[in-house]
Structure formats: C-alpha cells, structure tokens
C-alpha positions as YAML, in Angstrom:
chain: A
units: angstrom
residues:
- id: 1
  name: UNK
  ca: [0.00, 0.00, 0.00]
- id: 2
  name: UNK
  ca: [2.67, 2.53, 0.66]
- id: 3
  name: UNK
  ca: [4.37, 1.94, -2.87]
- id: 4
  name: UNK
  ca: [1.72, 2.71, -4.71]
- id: 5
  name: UNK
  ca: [0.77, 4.89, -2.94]
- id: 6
  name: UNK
  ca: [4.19, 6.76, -3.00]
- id: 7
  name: UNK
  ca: [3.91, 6.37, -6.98]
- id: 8
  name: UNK
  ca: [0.85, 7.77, -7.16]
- id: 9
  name: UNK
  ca: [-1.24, 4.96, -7.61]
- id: 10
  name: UNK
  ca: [-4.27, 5.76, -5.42]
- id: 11
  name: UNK
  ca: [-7.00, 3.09, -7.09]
- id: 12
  name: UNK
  ca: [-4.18, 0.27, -6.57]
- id: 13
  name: UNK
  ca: [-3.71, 1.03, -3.43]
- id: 14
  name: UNK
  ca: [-7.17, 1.08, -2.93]
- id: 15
  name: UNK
  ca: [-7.53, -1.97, -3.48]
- id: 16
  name: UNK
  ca: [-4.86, -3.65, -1.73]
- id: 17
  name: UNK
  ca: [-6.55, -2.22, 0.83]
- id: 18
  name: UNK
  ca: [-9.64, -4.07, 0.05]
- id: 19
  name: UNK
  ca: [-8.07, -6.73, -0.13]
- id: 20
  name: UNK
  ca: [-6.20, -6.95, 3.22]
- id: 21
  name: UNK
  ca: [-9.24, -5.93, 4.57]
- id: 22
  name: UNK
  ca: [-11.00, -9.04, 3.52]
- id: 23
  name: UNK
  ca: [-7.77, -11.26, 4.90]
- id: 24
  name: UNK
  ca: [-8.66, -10.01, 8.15]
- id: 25
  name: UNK
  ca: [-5.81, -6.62, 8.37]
- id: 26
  name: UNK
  ca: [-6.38, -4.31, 10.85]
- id: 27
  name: UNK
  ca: [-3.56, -2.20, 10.30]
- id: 28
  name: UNK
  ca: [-4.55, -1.90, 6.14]
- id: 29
  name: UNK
  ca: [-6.91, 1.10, 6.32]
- id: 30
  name: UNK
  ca: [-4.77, 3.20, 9.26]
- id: 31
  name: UNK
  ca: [-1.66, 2.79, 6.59]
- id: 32
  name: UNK
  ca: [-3.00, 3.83, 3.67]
- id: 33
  name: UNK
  ca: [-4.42, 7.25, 5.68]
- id: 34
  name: UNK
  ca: [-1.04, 7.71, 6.83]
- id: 35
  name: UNK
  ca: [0.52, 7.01, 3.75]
- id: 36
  name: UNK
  ca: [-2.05, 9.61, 1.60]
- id: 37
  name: UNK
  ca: [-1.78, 12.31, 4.21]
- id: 38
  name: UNK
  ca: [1.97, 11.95, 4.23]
- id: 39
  name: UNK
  ca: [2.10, 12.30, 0.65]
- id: 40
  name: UNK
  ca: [-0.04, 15.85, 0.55]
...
C-alpha cells in the first residue's frame, strides 16, 4: 500500500486495501491514511 501509494497509484492502493481488509488486516486502512496524508 505505501508503494503505490508513493507512486501515485491511489485506485491500486485502494484496493490492496480491500483486499487486506477481507484477509482479516487491521492495520490496512490506518496505513493507507497515513501514507495519503503523508504524501499531501
């Protein structure tokens, strides 16, 4: 999630996100906020 997201690439992050989400993550969604609001 943070590589894409650090290349730019919201919608795969997205849904890596989805997808750890459905394997049970917990930590998944509070990454990817990090990782967007670090990037802006």
């Amino acid at each position: 999630i943070k590589d894409a997201v650090a290349k730019g690439d919201v919608d795969k992050a997205l849904k890596l996100l989805d997808e750890a989400e459905r394997l049970g993550s917990t930590s998944a969604r509070s990454t990817f906020i990090s990782s967007v609001k670090g990037k802006g």
